[in-house]
N, C-alpha and C positions, 0 to 999 in steps of 0.2 A: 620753124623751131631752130632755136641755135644751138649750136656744138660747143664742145668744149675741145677747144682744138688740140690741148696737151693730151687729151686722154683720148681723140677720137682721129686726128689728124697726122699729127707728126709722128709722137714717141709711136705707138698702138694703131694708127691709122682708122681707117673706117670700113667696115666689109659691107658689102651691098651685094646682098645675095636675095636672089628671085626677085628684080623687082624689073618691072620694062618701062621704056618710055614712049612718049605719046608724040614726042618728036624726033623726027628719022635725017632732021640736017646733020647727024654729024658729034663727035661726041663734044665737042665744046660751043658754045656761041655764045656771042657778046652782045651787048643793049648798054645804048645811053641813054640814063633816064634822071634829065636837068643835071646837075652837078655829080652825080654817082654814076658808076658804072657798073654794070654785072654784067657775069661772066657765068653759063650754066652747065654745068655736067651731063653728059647723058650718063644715067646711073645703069644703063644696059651695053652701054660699051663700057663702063668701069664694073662690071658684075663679077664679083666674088674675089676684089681684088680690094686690097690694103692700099690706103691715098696718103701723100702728104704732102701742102701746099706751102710752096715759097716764093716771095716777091722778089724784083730782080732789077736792081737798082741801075743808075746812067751810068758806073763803070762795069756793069757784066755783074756784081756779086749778086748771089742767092744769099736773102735773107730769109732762114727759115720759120715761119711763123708759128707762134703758138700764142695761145688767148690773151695774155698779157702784150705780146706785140702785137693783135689785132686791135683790141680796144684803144690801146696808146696811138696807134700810126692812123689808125681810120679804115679796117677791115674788117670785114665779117663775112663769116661763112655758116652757110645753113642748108639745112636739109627738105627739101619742098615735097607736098605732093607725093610721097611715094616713090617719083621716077624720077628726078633732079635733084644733084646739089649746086647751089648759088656761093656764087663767092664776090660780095658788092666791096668799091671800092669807093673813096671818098677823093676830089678831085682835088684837094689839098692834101694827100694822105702823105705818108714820109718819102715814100720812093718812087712819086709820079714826077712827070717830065711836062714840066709846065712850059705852051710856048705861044705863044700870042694870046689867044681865044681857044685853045687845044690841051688840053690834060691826057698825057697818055701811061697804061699800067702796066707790067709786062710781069705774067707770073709765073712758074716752074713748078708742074705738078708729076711725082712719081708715083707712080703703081705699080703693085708689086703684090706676090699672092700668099706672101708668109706677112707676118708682123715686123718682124727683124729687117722689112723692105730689101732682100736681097734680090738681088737680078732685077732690079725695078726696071721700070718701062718712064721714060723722061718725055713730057709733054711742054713744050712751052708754048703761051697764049698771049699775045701783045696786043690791046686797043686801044684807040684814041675816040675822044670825044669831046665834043663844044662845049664848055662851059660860059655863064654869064649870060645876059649880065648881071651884076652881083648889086644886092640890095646895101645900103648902108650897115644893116647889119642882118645876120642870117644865122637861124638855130636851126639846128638840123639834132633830131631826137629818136639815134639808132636803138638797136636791138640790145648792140653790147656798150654803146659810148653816147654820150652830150658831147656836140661839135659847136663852139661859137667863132665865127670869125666877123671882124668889121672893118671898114674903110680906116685909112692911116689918115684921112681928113676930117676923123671924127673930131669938134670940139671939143677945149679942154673941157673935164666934168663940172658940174657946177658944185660951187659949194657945199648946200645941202642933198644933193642926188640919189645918196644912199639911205635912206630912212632920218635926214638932217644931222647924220652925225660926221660933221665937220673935221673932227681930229683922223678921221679915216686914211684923208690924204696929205694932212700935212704929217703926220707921222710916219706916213710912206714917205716924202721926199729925203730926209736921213739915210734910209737904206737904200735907194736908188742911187744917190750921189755917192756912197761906198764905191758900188760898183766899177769895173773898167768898162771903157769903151766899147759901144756897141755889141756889150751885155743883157740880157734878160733878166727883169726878176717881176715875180707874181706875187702880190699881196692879197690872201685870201680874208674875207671878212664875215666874221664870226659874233655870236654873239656874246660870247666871253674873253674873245680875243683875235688879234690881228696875224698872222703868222706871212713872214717871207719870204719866198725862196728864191735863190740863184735858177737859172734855167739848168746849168746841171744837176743840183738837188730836185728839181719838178718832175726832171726827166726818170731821174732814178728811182720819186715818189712815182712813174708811173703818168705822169700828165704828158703831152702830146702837144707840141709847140709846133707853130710853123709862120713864114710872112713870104709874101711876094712885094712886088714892086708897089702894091697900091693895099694889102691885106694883110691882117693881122688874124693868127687862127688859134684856140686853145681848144684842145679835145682831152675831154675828162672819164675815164672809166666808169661804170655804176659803183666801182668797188671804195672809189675813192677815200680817204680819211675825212676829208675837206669836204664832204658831201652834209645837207642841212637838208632834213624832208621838213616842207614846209607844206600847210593848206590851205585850199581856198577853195571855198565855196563847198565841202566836204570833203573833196579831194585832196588827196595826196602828192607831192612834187618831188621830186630829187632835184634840188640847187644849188648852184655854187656864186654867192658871190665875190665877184673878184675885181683885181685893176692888175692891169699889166703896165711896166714901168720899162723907157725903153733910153736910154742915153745916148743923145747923139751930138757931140761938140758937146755946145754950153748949154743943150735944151735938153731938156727932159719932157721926156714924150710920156702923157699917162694916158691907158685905153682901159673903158669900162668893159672888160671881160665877161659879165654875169650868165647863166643859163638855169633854164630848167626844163623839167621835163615830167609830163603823168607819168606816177606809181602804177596807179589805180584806176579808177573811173569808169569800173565797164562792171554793169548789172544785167541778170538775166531774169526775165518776161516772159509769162508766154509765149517760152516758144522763140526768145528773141532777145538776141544781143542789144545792150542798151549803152553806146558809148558814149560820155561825158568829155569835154575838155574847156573847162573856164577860160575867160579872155581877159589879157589884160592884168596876168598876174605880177605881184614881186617877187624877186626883184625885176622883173623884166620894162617894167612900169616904172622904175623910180625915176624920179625928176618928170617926168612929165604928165600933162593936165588935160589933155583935149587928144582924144583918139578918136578916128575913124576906119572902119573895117572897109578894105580895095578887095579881099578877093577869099574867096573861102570852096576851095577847092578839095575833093576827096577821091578816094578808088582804091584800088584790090593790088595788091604787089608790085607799087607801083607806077601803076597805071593810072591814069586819070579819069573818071566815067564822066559823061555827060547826065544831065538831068534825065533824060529819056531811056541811057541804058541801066541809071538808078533804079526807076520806076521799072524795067523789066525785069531787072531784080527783084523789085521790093523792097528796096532797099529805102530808107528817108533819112537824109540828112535837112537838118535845120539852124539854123542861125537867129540864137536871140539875142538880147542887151547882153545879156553876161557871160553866154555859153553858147559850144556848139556842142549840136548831137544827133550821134549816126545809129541809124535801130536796120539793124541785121537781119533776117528771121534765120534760123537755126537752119541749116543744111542749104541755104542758099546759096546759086550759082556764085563759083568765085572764090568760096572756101573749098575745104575738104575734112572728110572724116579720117581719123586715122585710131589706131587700134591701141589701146589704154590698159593698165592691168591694174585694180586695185583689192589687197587683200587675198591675190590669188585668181580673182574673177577675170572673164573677160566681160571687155567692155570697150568703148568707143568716146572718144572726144573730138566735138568739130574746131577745127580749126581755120580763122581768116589773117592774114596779114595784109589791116588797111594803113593807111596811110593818110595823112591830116595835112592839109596847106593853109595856114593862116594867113596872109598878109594885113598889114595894121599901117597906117602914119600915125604919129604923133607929134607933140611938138620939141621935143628932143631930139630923137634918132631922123625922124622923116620917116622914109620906110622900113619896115622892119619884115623880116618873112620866117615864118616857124613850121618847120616839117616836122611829123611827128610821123614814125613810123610804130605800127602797135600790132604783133602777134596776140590776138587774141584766141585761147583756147578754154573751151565750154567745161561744165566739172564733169567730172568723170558719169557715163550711164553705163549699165549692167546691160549688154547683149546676150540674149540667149541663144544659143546654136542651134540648129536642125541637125537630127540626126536621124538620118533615113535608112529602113530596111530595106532593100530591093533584092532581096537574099533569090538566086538563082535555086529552087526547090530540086529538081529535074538534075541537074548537072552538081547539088548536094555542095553548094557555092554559097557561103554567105556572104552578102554584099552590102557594104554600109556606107551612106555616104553622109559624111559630116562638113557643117557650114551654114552661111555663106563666110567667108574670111575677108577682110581687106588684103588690097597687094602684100602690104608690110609686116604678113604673119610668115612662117615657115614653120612645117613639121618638123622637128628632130629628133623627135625618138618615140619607143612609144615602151609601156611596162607591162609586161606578159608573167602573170602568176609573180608577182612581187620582182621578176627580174628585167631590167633598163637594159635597151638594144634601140641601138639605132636605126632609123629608116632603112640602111642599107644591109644591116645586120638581119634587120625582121623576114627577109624572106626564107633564112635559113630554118626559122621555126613557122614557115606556113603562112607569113602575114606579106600580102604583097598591095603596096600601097602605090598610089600615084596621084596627080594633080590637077583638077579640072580648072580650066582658064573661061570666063566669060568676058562678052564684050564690054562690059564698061572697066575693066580691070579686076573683080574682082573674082575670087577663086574658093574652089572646095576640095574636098579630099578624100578620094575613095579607099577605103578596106575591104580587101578580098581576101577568104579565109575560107578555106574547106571544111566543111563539117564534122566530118575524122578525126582534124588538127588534136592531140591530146589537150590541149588549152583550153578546146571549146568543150563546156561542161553539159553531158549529157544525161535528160532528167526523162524519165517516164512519167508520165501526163494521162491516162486513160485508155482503155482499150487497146489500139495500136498506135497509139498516139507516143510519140517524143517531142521534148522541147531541146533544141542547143541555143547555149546560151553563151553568147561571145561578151566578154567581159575584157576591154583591154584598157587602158587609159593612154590619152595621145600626149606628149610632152610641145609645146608652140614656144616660139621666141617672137618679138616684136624686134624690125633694125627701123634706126637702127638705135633706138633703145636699148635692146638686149633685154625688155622685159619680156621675161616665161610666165605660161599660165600651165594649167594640165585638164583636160576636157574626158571626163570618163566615157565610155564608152562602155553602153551595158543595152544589147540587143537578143531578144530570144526570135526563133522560128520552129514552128512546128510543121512538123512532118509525121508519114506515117509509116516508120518502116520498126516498130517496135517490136521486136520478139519477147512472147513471157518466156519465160522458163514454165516448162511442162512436168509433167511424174508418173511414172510408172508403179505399182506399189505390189508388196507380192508378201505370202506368207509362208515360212519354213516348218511351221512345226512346234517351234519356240517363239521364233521371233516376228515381229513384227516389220516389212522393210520398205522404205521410200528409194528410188534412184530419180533426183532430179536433173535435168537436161536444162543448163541455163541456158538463157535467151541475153540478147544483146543490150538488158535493159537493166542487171541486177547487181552490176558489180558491185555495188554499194550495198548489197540489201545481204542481210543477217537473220538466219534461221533462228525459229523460237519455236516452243511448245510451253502453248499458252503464253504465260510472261516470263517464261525463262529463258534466260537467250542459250542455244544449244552452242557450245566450243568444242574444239578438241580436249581439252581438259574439264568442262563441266562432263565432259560424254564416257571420260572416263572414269571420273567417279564416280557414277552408276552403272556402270560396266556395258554402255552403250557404243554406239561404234558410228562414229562421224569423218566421212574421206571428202576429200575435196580436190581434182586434180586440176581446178580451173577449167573444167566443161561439166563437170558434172558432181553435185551432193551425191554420198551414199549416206543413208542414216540406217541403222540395224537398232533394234526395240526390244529388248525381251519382254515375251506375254506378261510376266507378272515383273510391272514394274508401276512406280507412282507417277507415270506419266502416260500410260495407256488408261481407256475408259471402257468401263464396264456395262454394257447396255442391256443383256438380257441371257437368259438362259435357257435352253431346247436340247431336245433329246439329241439335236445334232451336235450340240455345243456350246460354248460360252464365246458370243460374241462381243468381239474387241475391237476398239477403234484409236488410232494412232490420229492427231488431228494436230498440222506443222503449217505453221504461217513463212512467211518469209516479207521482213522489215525496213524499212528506210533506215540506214544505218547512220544516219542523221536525225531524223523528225522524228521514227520510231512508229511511221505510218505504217500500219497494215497494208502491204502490196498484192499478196496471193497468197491464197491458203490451198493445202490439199491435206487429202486424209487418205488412211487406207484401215479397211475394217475385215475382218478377219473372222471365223469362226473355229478356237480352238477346241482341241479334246478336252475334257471334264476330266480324265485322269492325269490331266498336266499339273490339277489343284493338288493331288493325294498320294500318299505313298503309305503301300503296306509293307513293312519290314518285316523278314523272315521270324524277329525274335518277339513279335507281337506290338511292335510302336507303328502308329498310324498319325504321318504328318499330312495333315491340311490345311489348305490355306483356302481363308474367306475373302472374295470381293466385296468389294463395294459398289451397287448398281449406279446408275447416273438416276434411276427416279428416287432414289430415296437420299437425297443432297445432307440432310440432317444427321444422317449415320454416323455414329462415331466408330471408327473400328476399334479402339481401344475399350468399348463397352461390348465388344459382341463374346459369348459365352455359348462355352456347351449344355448339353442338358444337365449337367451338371453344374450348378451355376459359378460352382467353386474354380471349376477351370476355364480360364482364361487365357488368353492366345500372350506364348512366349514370345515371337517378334511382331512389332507392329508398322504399319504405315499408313500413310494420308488411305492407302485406298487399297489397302489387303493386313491381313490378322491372321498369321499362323501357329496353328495347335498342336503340341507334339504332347500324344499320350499314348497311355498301352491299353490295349483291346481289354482289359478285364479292369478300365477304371472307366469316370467321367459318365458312368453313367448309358454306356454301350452297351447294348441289346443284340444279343446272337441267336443263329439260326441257325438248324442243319437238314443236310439232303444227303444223299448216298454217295453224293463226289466232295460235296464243298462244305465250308462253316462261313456260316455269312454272320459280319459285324458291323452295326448301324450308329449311326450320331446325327444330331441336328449340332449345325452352328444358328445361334440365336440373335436377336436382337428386338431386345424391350425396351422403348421410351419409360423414364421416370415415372414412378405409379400405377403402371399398365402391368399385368402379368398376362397380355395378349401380344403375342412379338409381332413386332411390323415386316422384320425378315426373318426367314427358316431356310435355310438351306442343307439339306437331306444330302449326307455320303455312305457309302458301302463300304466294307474291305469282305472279297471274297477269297478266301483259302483253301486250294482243288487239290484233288489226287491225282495224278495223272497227266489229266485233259483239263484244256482252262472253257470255262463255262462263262458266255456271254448272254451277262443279265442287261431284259430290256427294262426300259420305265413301267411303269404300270401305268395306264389309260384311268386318269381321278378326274373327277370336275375341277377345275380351281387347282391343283395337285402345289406344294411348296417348291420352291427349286430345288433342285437334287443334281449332282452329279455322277456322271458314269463311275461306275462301281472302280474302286482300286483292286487288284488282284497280288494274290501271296498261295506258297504252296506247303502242302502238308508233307514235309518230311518225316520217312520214316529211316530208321536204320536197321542191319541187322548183324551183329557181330559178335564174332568166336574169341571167346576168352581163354586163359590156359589155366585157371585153376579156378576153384569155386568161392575163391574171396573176389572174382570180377572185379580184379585192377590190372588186370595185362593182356589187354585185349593183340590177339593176332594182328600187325600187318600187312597191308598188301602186300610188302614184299614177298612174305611168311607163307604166303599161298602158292602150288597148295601144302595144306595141314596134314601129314601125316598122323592116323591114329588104328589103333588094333584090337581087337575083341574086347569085349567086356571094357575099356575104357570112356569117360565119360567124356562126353562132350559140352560145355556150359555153354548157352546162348544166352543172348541177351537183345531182346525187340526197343525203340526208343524213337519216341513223337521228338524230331530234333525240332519246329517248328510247325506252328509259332509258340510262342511263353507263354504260354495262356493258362494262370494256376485254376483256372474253371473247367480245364480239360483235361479229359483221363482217357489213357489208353488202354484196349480190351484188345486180348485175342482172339482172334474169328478161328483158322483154321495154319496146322504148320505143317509142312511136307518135305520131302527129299526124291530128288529125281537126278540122274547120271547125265544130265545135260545142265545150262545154264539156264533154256528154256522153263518159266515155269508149269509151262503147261503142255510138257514132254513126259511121255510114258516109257517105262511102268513108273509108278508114282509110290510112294511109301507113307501111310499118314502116322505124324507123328501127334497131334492134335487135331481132334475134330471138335469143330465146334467152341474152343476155348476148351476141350476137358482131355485127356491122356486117351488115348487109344485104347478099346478095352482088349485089341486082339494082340498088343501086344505083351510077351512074358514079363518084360519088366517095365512098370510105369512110367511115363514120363515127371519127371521131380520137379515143382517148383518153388523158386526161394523168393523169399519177400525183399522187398527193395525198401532200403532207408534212405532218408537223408541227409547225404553228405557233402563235404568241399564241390568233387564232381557232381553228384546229385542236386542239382538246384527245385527239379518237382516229380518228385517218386512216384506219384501217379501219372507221369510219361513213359515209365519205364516197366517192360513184364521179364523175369527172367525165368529159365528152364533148363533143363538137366536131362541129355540124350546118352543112354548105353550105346556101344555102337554093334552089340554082338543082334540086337533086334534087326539088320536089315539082311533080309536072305531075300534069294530072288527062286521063286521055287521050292526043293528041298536043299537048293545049295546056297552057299556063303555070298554074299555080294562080296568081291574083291573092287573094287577097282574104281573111282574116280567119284562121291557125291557131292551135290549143292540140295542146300536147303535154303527152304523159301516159307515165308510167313503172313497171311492176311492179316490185318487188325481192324475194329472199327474205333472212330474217334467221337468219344459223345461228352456230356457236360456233365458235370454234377451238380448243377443248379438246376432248381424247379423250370421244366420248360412247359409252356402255354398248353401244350397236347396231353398232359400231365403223368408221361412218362417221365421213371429216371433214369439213368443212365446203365445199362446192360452190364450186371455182373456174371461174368462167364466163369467157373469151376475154377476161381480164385481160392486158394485156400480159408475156409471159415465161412464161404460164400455160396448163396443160394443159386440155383441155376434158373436165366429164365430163357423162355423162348426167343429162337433168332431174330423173329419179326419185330420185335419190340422197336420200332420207330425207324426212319431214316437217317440214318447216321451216316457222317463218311468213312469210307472203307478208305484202305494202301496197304500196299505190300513191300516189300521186302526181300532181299537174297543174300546169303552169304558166298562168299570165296570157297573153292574146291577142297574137298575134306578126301583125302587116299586112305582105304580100310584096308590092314592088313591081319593076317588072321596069327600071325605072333610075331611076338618082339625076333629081333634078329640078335 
């Protein structure tokens, strides 16, 4: 392959990095091969080092070459194989030392390891070599140039020689005879025209003049102006015809200059180079009539092979009437592959440089000899790489090895999560690469990377399973090209050291609670209940509670909420289940779920308020999915639940609406409700859910379920208390009641004392309060002796001299339900203790019982006691709840002071 030597040589030079050679003479040597000479690098003694080459003429000077002065003087330099650069010279080139039979080149090469060639390193190389003998005329058909040179005893041209057009040379003779003495000039022959130039116009076009004592030479660049592709026989030629005009004294010398050289001519087959090259072309042919082929020789860079190292090739060359041709097979001994980049891809092109010997007589020239040198390179093929795990499990090593390479690739860099680092860079982020060398030259390239490495993306796979997955891309250059390719690199290993994340779950009372313990598998994975993904801010707008300290979820639930499930209900409880997945926070795959299920109290649904409102809230079970809560209803069908949700309906009413059914016992008043639920057209409800409000005197009373077949759901009873009061007023319009501070009350004979009994709770306008029995005792205790009855029974004492008074209660601002309220009227000259005065220190205390004034099932009603206007009945009239009562300390003085 050839260089451009302006851009690869001189200015820029050439870097040769990583490549070795297969010969150890030495880094330069030289070969004579017939009239050329080369000259070959060792590219491992010139490694990583900037080149530039200069030829060094018979007084000492360095000419420094670049492509234009290679192709003009007869030089060329190339790149061989991977492990050599060649630098062939022509034995008529501009600055050889021609001396009998002896051609000798002498060149000047720097290296140097910047571009700018500073501190270069100066090699020079001198070889001689035998040329000749020289045919009458000889084409030589380089890389970069057509070389024609011919004997100075050629005859003059005949006449017709040039396709019979006659005025070719007598037209020339005018511009020749201009000329001075022992001047050049070249008349190129065209088909639209003649053009002629001085040897210093040729030179400065670029053409390549030279003559010896017995040789005339014209070397023409491929670039040429004056270049005519011409064909034959399908092929393609680059030709110049021409005449050289040479004045010397009174003669004028004319030399038929012509050359050409195959474009084209190589097809591929099976697997097999197919080279063409026609015999006997024009102009190389003109003027003459009768040829015959002397010698038709071929081989590899070169070289010359014999018929027998052909065949060990495979190689066939054949010779017919009009053509010769050389069939190749693809990868055959002699060529080489070398590393190709098309579109980004890697891939591979072989490459042969053979070489062609023609020799021909005819009856013009005699002999004539045509060497045709031909880099031929195959079209581009798509190689794919091997890219192999050998990942170390045990020591948690992943190990990649990518390849096979040609010598001519090199790694330099590679991209980790979108950012470019070079080889020497990468070990800083974990990636340690290096270079495997095999024996026939070519090479691979290992990646070592720990599994850790944050890069390597680590995936949960099943059970204890993980997958890492190394993802890098390698960045290659081809030298020396400088073509890049980029080879991704995308390797998984599994292993088995995956931790889940595990849970603990626990219940407070209200809440529902998860602590999860992550495992080394989840960083990525995002808590849900059900398909809601749980946040710290979804968690606080349901007033839920989401921690995350990077070891461990905490999630807090309250019992009633629309994300807990309702499964069933027993006398132990309403059992609740919290059910938390945790997700690919990518894919959105379910990874592990956990639950925690719970049994709370039944009185966590219910609340009995002091002032008779009873708030409850209905679930929603998991077996009955069709439930609307927003259709669920009391027994009353008119009340319907003021707040609602997916999966709870809460009722706030008061104990004497809706439809509530009350009981009584001797401590408590018990208040009943169903929460309902009817499907459309059914007056048979698919859910009943049974609550209580119990309200005690005293002592709280634990009601169990009652043992039913089948029985509906019910929950533990809510509980409230029967407040009674008992308080000392100061006059008998009962608006200024005593207080506490006021205690105690000073009062003196014959003064009245107004009391007043009152059901402070619950509001229940179905309930009336009765006095059972009222007393006064000189302690706080009420059941401290001697004791004074001021009512028995609900009736005035008949042993005392002046009755106890009672006044009726209306309905006022204060008064919201007068039949809560008993009031009464105490002398205070009635209490003597014996035949003497009581002085000194009472409290008064008051039973009542609390009954309904609704029709109750037992079908008593409600116990009126020696109420004014009011019949008297017997104590026992039913189970009602009793409470008492005390007033603040009352001082009896027997006169005013």
């Amino acid at each position: 392959m050839e260089l451009s030597l302006v851009q690869r040589l001189l200015l820029i030079g050439i870097l040769i990095s990583e490549i070795r050679t297969q010969d150890g003479s030495g880094p330069m040597n030289s070969e004579c091969l017939g009239n050329l000479l080369r000259i070959t690098l060792s590219a491992e003694y010139f490694e990583d080092k900037y080149l530039s080459f200069s030829v060094v003429d018979q007084t000492g000077i360095a000419w420094e070459l670049d492509e234009a002065m290679a192709s003009q003087c007869g030089y060329t330099v190339t790149y061989r194989n991977w492990s050599n650069i060649e630098f062939r010279a022509s034995a008529l080139s501009c600055h050889s030392r021609l001396e009998k039979d002896m051609f000798t080149v002498t060149i000047q090469i720097k290296a140097s390891h910047t571009p700018d060639m500073k501190n270069a390193e100066t090699h020079l190389q001198s070889a001689s070599c035998h040329y000749g003998p020289w045919s009458p005329r000889e084409l030589v058909c380089e890389s970069n140039y057509m070389e024609v040179s011919v004997t100075r005893e050629v005859p003059q041209t005949v006449k017709d020689f040039i396709q019979d057009e006659h005025e070719d040379w007598t037209l020339a003779f005018p511009e020749a005879k201009t000329g001075e003495a022992s001047i050049w000039q070249i008349v190129f022959h065209q088909p639209e025209e003649k053009k002629a130039l001085l040897v210093s116009d040729a030179w400065s076009a670029g053409y390549g003049l030279n003559t010896t004592d017995t040789r005339v030479l014209l070397r023409i660049p491929y670039t040429a102006v004056q270049i005519q592709l011409v064909e034959a026989q399908g092929i393609t030629f680059s030709a110049v015809r021409s005449s050289t005009f040479y004045k010397q004294q009174w003669m004028i010398l004319v030399v038929d200059t012509a050359v050409a050289c195959p474009v084209d001519g190589v097809d591929y087959a099976n697997k097999t180079i197919i080279w063409t090259v026609p015999k006997y072309i024009q102009p190389l042919s003109a003027g003459a009539t009768r040829f015959k082929d002397v010698l038709v020789e071929a081989g590899v860079d070169l070289h010359k092979l014999s018929a027998k190292e052909m065949a060990s090739r495979k190689y066939v060359l054949s010779n017919d009437l009009n053509a010769i041709t050389m069939k190749i097979p693809i990868g055959a001994e002699g060529g080489y592959y070398k590393t190709s980049v098309s579109s980004g891809q890697h891939g591979a092109k072989y490459t042969i440089n053979l070489f062609l010997e023609h020799q021909w007589e005819d009856n013009k020239w005699g002999l004539t000899k045509h060497t045709i040198i031909k880099e031929i390179e195959t079209p581009f093929e798509q190689v794919e790489l091997a890219i192999t795990n050998n990942s170390n499990l045990s020591a948690r090593l992943m190990n990649v090895t990518v390849g096979t390479f040609l010598p001519d690739v090199e790694l330099v860099n590679l991209t980790i999560e979108g950012a470019t680092v070079a080889v020497a860079a990468a070990v800083q982020h974990g990636y340690l690469t290096y270079e495997i060398r095999y024996a026939n030259g070519n090479k691979a390239y290992v990646i070592q990377v720990p599994f850790d490495v944050p890069s390597v993306k680590k995936e949960y796979m099943r059970a204890d399973m993980r997958a890492y997955t190394l993802n890098v891309t390698l960045a290659f250059i081809t030298h020396p090209t400088s073509e890049t390719f980029t080879v991704p690199v995308i390797t998984v290993s599994t292993i088995k050291d995956a931790v889940l994340p595990s849970a603990t779950g626990f219940c407070d009372g209200r809440n529902l609670q998860l602590i999860i313990t992550r495992g080394n598998v989840d960083q990525n994975w995002l808590p849900f209940i059900s398909d809601w993904h749980l946040t710290p801010e979804a968690a606080q707008k349901y007033n839920y509670s989401l921690r995350d300290n990077g070891t461990h979820w905490a999630i807090s639930v309250p019992f009633l909420s629309s994300h807990v499930n309702y499964e069933d209900f027993h006398t132990s409880g309403i059992k609740a289940s919290l059910h938390l997945s945790l997700k690919d926070g990518i894919t959105l795959d379910n990874r592990r779920d956990f639950s925690i299920s719970c049994r709370f109290s039944s009185s966590e649904l219910i609340q009995c308020l002091p002032n008779g409102t009873v708030v409850v809230t209905a679930v929603k079970l998991v077996g009955i999915a069709d439930l609307d809560t927003s259709l669920l209803v009391l027994r009353d069908r008119q009340c319907k639940p003021s707040l609602v949700t997916e999966k709870t309906a809460t009722f706030k009413f008061n104990v004497n609406t809706c439809g509530t059914s009350t009981k009584f016992s001797s401590t408590t008043m018990t208040y009943e409700n169903d929460v309902l639920y009817f499907r459309p057209g059914n007056d048979t409800p698919v859910y009943q859910l049974k609550f209580v409000c119990l309200y005690t005197i005293k002592q709280t009373v634990d009601v169990r379920y009652e043992s039913k077949k089948n029985p509906p759901p019910s929950i533990k009873p809510g509980f409230g208390a029967l407040a009674l009061s008992l308080k000392l007023f100061k006059e008998k319009s009962y608006s200024d009641p005593y207080q506490e501070s006021e205690y105690p009350v000073v009062k003196y004979l014959r003064e009245a004392l107004y009391f007043e009994v009152e059901l402070l709770q619950p509001e229940d306008a179905r309930l009336e309060l009765n006095l059972d029995d009222c007393w006064a005792t000189n302690s706080q205790s009420q059941d401290s002796l001697p004791q004074w009855p001021i009512l028995i029974n609900g009736c005035e004492n008949s042993e005392d001299s002046y009755r106890t008074v009672f006044h009726e209660v209306n309905y006022s601002l204060r008064v919201k339900f007068p039949q809560h309220l008993k009031r009464f009227e105490v002398r205070m000259f009635t209490f003597v203790q014996g035949t003497s005065l009581l002085q000194e220190q009472l409290y008064f205390h008051c039973s009542a019982v609390i009954c309904s004034t609704m029709q109750q099932p037992s079908g008593f009603l409600c116990p009126r006691r020696c109420n004014p206007g009011k019949h008297r009945l017997d104590h026992s009239a039913g189970p009602y709840p009793h409470g008492q009562a005390s007033s603040g300390a009352v001082l009896v003085r027997k006169e005013n002071d």
